[in-house]
C-alpha positions as CSV (number, residue, x, y, z in Angstrom):
1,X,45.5,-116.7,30.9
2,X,47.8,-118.3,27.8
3,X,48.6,-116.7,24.8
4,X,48.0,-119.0,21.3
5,X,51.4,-119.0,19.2
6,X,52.2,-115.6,16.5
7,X,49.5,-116.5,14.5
8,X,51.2,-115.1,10.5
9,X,48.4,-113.8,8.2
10,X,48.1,-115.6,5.0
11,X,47.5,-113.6,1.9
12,X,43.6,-114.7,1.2
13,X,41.7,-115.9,4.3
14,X,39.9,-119.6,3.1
15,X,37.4,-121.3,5.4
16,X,39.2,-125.0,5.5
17,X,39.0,-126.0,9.5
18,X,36.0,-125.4,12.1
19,X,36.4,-122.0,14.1
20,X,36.3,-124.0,17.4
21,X,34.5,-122.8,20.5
22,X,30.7,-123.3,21.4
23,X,29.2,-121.9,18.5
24,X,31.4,-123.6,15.9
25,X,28.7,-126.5,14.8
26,X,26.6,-123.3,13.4
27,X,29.5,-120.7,12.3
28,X,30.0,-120.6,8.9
29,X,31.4,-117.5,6.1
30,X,28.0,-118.0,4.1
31,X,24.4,-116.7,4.1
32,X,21.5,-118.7,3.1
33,X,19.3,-121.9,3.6
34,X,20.5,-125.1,4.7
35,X,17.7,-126.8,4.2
36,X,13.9,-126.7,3.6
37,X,11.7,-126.3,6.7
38,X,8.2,-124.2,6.8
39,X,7.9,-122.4,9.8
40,X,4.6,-122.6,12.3
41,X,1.9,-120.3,11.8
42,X,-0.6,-120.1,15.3
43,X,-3.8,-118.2,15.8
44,X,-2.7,-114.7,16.7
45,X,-1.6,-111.9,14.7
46,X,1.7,-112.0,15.8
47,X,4.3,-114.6,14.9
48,X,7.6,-114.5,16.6
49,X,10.2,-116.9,16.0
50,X,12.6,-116.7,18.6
51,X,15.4,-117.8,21.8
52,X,15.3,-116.4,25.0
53,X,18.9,-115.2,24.6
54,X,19.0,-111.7,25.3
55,X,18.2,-110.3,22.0
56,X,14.9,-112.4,21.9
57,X,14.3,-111.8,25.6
58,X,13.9,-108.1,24.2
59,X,11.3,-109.1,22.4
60,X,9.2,-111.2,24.6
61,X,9.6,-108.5,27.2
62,X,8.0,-106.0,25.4
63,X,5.2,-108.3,24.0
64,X,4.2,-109.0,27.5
65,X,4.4,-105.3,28.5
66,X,1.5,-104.2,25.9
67,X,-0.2,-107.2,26.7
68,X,-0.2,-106.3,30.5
69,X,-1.6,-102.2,29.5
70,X,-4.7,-104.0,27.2
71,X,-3.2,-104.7,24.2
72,X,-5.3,-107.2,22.4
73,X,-3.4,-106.9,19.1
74,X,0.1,-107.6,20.4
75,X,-1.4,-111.6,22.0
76,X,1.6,-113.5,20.3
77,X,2.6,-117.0,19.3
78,X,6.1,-117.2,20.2
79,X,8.0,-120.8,18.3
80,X,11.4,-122.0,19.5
81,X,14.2,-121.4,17.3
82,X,16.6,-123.4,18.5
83,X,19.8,-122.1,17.1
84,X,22.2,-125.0,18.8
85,X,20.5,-127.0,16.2
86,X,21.0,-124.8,13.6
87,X,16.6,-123.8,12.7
88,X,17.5,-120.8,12.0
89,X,18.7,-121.8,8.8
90,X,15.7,-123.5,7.9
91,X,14.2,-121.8,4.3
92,X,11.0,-120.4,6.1
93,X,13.3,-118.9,8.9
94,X,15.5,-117.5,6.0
95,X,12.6,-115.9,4.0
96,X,11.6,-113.9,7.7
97,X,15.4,-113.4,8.0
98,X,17.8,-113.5,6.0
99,X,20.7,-112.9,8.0
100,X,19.7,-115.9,9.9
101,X,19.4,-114.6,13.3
102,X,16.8,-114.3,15.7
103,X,14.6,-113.4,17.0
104,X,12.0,-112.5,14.0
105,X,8.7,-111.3,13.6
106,X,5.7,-111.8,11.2
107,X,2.8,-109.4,11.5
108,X,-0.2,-110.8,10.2
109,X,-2.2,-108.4,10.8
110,X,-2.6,-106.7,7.8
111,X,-3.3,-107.9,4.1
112,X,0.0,-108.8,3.6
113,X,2.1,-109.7,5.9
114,X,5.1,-107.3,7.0
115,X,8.2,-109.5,7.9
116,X,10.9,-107.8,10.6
117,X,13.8,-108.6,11.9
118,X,17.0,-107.5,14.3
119,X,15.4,-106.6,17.6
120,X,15.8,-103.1,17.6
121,X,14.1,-102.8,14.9
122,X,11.2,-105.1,16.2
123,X,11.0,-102.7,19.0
124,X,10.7,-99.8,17.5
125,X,8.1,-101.2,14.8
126,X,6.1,-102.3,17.8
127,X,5.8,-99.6,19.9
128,X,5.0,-97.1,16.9
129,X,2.5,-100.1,15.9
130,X,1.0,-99.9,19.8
131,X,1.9,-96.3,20.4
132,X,3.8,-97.2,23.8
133,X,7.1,-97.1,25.2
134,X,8.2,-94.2,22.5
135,X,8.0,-90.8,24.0
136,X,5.9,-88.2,20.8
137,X,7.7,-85.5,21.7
138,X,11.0,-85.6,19.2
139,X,13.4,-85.1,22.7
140,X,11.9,-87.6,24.6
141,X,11.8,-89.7,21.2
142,X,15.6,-88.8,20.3
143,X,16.8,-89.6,23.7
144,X,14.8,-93.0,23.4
145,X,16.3,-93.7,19.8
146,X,20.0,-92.8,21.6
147,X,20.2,-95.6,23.8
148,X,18.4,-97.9,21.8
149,X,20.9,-97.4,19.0
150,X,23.3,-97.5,21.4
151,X,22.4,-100.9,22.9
152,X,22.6,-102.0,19.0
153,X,25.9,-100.8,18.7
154,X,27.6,-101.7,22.0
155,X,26.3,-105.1,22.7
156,X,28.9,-106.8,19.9
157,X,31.5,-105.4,22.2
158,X,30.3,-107.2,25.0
159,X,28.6,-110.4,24.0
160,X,30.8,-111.3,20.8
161,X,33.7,-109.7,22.0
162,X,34.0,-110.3,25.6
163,X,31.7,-113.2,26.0
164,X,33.0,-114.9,23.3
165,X,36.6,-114.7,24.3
166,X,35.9,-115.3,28.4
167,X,33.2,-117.9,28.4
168,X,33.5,-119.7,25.0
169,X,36.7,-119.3,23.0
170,X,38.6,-122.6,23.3
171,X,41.9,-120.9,23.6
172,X,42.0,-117.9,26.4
173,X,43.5,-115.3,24.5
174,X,44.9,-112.5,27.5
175,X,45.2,-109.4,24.5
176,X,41.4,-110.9,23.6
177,X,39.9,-110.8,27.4
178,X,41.8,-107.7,28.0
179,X,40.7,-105.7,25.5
180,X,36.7,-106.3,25.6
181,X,36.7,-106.6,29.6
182,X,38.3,-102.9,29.1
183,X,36.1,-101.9,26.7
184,X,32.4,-103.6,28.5
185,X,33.8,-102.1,32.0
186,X,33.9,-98.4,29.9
187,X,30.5,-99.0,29.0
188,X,29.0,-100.0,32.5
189,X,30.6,-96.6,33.4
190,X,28.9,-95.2,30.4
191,X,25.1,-96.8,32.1
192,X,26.0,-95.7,35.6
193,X,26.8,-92.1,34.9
194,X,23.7,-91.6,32.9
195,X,21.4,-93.6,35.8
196,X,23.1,-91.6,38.5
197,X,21.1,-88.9,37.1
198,X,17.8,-90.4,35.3
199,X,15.5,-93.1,36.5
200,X,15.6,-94.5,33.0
201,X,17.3,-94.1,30.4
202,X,15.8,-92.3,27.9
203,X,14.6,-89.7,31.4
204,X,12.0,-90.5,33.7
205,X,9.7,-92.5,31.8
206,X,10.4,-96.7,30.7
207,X,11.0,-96.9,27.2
208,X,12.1,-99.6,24.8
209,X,15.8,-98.0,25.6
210,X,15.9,-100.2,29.3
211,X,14.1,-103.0,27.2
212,X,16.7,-103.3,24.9
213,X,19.8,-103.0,27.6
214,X,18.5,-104.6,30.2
215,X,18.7,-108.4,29.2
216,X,22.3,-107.4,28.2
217,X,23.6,-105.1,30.9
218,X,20.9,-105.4,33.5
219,X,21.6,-109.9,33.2
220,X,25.4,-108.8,33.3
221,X,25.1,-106.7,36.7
222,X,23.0,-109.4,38.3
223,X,25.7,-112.4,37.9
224,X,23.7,-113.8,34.9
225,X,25.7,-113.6,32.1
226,X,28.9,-114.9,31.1
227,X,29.6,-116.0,34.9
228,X,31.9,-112.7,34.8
229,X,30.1,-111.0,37.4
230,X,33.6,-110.9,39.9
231,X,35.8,-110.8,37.1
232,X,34.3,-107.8,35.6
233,X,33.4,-106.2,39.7
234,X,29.9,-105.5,38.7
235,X,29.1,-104.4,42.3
236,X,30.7,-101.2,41.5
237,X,28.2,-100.2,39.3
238,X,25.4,-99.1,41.5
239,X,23.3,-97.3,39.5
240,X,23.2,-99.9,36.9
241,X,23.0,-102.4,39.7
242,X,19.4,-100.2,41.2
243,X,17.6,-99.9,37.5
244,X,18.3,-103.4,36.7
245,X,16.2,-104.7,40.3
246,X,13.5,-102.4,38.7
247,X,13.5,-103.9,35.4
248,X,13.2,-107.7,36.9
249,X,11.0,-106.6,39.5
250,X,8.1,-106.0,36.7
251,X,5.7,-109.4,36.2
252,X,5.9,-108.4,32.5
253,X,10.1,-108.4,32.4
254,X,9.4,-111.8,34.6
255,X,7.5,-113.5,31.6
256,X,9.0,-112.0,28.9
257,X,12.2,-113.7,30.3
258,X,10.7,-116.9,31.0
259,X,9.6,-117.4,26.9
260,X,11.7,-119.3,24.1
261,X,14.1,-120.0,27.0
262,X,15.7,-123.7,27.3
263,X,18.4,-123.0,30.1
264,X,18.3,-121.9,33.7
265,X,16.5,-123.1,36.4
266,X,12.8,-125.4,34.3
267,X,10.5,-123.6,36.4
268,X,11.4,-120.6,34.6
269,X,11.4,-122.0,31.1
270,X,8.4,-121.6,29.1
271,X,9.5,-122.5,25.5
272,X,6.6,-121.5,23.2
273,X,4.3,-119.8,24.1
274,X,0.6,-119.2,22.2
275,X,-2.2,-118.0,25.1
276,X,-1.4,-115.9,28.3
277,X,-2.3,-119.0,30.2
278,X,0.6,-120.8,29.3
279,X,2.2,-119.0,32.5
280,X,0.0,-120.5,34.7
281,X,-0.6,-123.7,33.4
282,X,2.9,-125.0,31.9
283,X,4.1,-128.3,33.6
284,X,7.3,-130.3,32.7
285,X,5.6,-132.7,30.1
286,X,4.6,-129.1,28.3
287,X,8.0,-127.6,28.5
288,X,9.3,-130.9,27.4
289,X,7.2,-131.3,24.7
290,X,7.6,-127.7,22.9
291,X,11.5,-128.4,22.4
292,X,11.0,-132.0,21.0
């Protein structure tokens, strides 16, 4: 790993050069629309506008789970945002979410519709919405609400922070890498303690707590995020390593992973979906055709 030069502090930070890296086409010290774009509206209740990055994989997962126990209210159209591409600052985008980020939901439902965004938040609305996944009883709802918070609070740390600085940044800072690999490896150690003890999270029962950290931890034990899995020796984290092959072995986590998703391996893409049957039926002309 190199170091950049002693970088001096100016007295007023301006935005006057690109921020480099990956994400610097997108990045920018402003809020707001960049342009005018309605967004799709489909047949079902539910509109999500979304990426299957791991926050929208949250999402999806969940949708799929309250499908799979009879749900008929949570059936979902689910619309590509691409964010390479910079939809998500598209005005119709903006007025779902204003912090520009996905994924985001619109509930139809109702007489008016009820906008939500950041994916905790999603989850939570959705499982008091469905009654699932959240425990009633206010300890089994707490210790639910502990982890979920926690996911919100501890992800930066690992995907803005570390991520960023392993797999994106285009200078490898060693202080950078250092720092967040110290600080994502205190965390795994935070999941496996807890998981040496509980099935789940949030106790014995699944809850939107392993929704929400699985597609971050649970992708990060498996070797499919960052491609840190030896730098970061995930195999030491057993526990983790045990309630993440429990989380992908349910067919709801398997779609919910496959939608909104334009990377990977095209057989497990599916990027919009709008009818249950879009699993069985997708082919590469449909795949290619819902990202055009």
């Amino acid at each position: 790993m190199t170091d950049t030069p002693d970088y001096i502090l100016p007295k007023v930070w301006t935005w006057n050069k690109p921020s480099g890296g990956s994400f610097a086409n997108i990045n920018r010290p402003i809020a707001g629309a960049t342009h005018d774009k309605e967004l799709p509206v489909g047949k079902h209740p539910l509109q999500l506008y979304s990426l299957g990055t791991p926050n929208g994989v949250k999402v999806t997962i969940l949708l799929e789970e309250l499908l799979a126990l009879g749900h008929s209210g949570a059936e979902y159209d689910a619309w590509l945002i691409n964010i390479g591409k910079g939809d998500q600052f598209g005005s119709g985008f903006v007025e779902v979410n204003p912090n520009s980020k996905i994924p985001a939901l619109l509930d139809r439902s109702g007489a008016n519709p009820i906008r939500v965004f950041e994916s905790g938040s999603i989850l939570l609305y959705l499982a008091e919405k469905f009654g699932e996944f959240l425990p009633k009883d206010i300890a089994g709802r707490t210790e639910t609400l502990n982890w979920l918070f926690w996911q919100m609070g501890s992800a930066p740390y690992l995907g803005g922070g570390f991520g960023h600085f392993y797999a994106y940044a285009p200078t490898k800072i060693e202080y950078a890498i250092d720092r967040f690999a110290m600080e994502v490896k205190r965390q795994l150690d935070v999941l496996d303690l807890r998981l040496e003890k509980s099935e789940y999270l949030a106790g014995e029962h699944y809850t939107i707590a392993d929704i929400a950290v699985f597609p971050w931890y649970g992708w990060l034990v498996k070797g499919l995020s960052y491609g840190a899995a030896e730098f970061l020796s995930v195999q030491d984290y057993t526990h983790v390593q045990r309630w993440a092959d429990t989380m992908l072995s349910r067919p709801a986590v398997k779609r919910g992973r496959m939608v909104n998703r334009i990377s990977g391996d095209p057989s497990e893409q599916l990027h919009e979906r709008h009818d249950a049957s879009d699993f069985d039926t997708r082919t590469q002309d449909k795949i290619a055709s819902a990202s055009s």
